[in-house]
N, C-alpha and C positions, 0 to 999 in steps of 0.2 A: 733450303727449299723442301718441303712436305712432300713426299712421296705415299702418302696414305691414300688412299682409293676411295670409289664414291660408295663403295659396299663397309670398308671401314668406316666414315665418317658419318652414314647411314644409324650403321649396327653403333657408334659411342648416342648418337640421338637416341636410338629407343631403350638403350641404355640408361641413359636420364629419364626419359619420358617413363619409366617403370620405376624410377625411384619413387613415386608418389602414388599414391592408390586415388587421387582426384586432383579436381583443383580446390574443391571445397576444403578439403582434408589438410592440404596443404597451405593456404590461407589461414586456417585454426591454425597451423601448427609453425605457424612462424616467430610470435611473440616467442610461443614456449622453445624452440631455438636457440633463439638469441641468449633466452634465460640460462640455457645449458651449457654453451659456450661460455658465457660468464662464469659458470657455477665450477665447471671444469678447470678455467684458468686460476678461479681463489681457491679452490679445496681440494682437487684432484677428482677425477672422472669417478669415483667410488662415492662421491659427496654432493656428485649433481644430481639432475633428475633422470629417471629410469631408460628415458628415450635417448637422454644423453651416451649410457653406456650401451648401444646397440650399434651396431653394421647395418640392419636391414635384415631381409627375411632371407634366411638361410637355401630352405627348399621345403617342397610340399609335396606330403607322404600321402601315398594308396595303399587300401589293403585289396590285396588281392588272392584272386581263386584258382589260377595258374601263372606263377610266375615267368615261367619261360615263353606264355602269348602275349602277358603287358609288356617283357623285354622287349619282345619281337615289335610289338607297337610301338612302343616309345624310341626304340634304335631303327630299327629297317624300316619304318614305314615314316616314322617324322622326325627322324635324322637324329636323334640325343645320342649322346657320346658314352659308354659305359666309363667312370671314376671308380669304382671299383665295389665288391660284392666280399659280404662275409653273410656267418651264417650259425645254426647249428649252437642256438642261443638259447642259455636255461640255466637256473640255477634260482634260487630266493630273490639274491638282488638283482637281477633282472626280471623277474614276477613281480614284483610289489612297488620298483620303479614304473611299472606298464599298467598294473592290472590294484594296483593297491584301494583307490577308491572305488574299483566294483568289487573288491572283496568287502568292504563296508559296505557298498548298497545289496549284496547277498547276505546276510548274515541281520543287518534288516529286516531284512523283508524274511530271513527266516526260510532259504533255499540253497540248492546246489549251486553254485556261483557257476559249473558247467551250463546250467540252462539259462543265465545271461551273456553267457558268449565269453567265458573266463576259464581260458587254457592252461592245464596245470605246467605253466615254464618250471615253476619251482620244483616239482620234483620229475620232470623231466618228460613226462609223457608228452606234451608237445614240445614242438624248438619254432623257433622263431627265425627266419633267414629273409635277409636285405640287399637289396641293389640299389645303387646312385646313379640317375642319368644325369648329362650333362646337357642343357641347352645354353644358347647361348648370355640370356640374362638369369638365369635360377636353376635351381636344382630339385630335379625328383627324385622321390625313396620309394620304392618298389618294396611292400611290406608284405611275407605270407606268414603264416600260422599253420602249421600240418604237425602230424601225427608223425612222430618221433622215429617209427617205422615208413613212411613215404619218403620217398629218393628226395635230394634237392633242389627244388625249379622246377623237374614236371610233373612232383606227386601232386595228390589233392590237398585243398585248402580244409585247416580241420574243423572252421563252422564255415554253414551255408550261406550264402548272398543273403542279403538284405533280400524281401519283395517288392519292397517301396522304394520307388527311387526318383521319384519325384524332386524336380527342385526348390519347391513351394515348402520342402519341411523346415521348420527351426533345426539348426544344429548341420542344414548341406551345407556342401563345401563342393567346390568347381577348381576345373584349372585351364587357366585361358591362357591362351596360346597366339602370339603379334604375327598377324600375317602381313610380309613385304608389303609395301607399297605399291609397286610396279607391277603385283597379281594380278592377273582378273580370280576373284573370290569365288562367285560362282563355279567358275571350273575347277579350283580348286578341292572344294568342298565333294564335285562329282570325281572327281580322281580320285580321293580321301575313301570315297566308300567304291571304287570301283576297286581299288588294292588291300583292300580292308575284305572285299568278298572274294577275290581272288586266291588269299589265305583264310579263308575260310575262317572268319573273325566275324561274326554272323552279326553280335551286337554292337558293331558300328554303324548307328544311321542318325544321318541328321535329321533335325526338323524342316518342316519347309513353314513357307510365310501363308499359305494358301490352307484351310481346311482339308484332310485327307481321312479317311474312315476306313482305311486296310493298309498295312503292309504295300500290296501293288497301287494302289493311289500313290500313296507317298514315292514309290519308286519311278511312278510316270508319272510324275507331275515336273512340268517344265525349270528347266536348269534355272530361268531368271528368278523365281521361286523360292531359290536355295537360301539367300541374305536377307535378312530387314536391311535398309541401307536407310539413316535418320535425316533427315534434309534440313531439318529444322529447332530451333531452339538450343538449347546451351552445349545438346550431342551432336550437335550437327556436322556432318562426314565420320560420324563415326558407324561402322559395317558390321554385321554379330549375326551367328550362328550358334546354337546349342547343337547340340553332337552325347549320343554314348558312347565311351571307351567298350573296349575288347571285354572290360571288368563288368561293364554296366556302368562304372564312376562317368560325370557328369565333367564334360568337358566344353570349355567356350571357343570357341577361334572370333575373332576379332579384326579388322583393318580400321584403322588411324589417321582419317585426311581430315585435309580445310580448316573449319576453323576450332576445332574439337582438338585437331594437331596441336594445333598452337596455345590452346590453353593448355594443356599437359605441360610442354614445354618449357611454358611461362612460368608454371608453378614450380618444375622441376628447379629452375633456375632462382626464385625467390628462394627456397628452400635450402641451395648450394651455400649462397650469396650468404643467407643467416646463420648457416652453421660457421662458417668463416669469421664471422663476425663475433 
């Protein structure tokens, strides 16, 4: 008899359900599947196709401008697990692994590779120091860059923010985040910036669904407000909030019902089913 719980058998669901980035995605990517699995069994995984020799997406890296406030985010405030923290990183081959194609596009263009945001690892002036959170489908890396001289975690960061941080650029990148089922989202989302201003993490705010032209609009504009919630067509039940991190990085939270559920799901499951095969 199963002794697993309904928070277990919950958590392996959205477990699958994140195996797949769509159901479109996953429908393409069925044929090529099957191809790999075969390719695998005649020639050995080095001899299939590239998707063949993958696990899935490892974790998804921030740079950040105080490492010991996005700790604080990502652990105290939305519960990720620290795996562990090195640091204190420089040398050649660690510059030209990280930084090697902008030293090509500087040297082009015929500048200081410092005024494209390229810290010298290589010879030491700056270091590089990483954190791993653990949530419970992926992993975050917590990445700062400072001055060789600033302490670990709460010196400064050695180049400035971005000013643009729009999510309409080519080249953004987000990190979404599966909120239970059983939430009400709304409230969630006003707790999220009510403990977010609490510690004084000022650039947590979400967006609302309602037009707002200041700062205090946005903060009095009514909780219902806080979600698009999709009622209709292929998203349908599915629930989304854009959100700033502590960093400025661009973060999505999400809820997962109806029938938007079940196509995830479904695709999750063709995809399992193919690899197998």
């Amino acid at each position: 008899m199963s002794h697993e719980s309904n928070d277990e058998r919950g958590g392996q669901l959205r477990r699958e359900v994140l195996q797949v980035a769509g159901a479109a995605a996953a429908a393409g990517l069925l044929g090529a599947t099957t191809v790999s699995a075969q390719a695998t069994r005649s020639g050995g995984r080095d001899e299939g196709p590239l998707g063949a020799r993958l696990q899935g997406v490892q974790h998804f890296g921030v740079t950040v401008q105080n490492m010991d406030r996005a700790f604080a985010f990502y652990t105290e405030v939305l519960g990720g697990t620290e795996i562990m923290r090195d640091g204190d990183f420089k040398g050649e081959p660690v510059h030209f692994t990280l930084m090697a194609d902008q030293e090509i596009v500087a040297r082009e263009r015929r500048v200081d590779p410092r005024t494209i945001g390229v810290p010298d690892l290589k010879g030491g002036s700056q270091r590089l120091d990483v954190r791993f959170v653990q949530f419970e489908n992926v992993v975050i890396e917590l990445l700062q860059y400072r001055d060789a001289a600033q302490p670990m975690g709460g010196g400064d960061s050695w180049a400035e923010p971005r000013d643009h941080m729009s999510p309409a650029y080519p080249r953004s990148m987000h990190i979404c985040f599966y909120v239970r089922d059983d939430v009400n989202f709304d409230k969630f989302i006003a707790d999220l910036e009510a403990e977010c201003a609490r510690r004084g993490m000022t650039q947590v705010r979400a967006n609302r669904t309602v037009p707002v032209h200041s700062e205090e609009e946005r903060r009095a504009a009514p909780m219902n407000t806080n979600t698009i919630k999709i009622q209709e067509g292929p998203s349908n039940g599915w629930s989304i909030i854009y959100c700033k991190g502590p960093e400025g990085e661009q973060l999505e939270f999400v809820q997962v019902l109806g029938p938007v559920k079940k196509t995830f799901a479904d695709a999750a499951s063709r995809r399992t089913a193919a690899s197998r095969g």
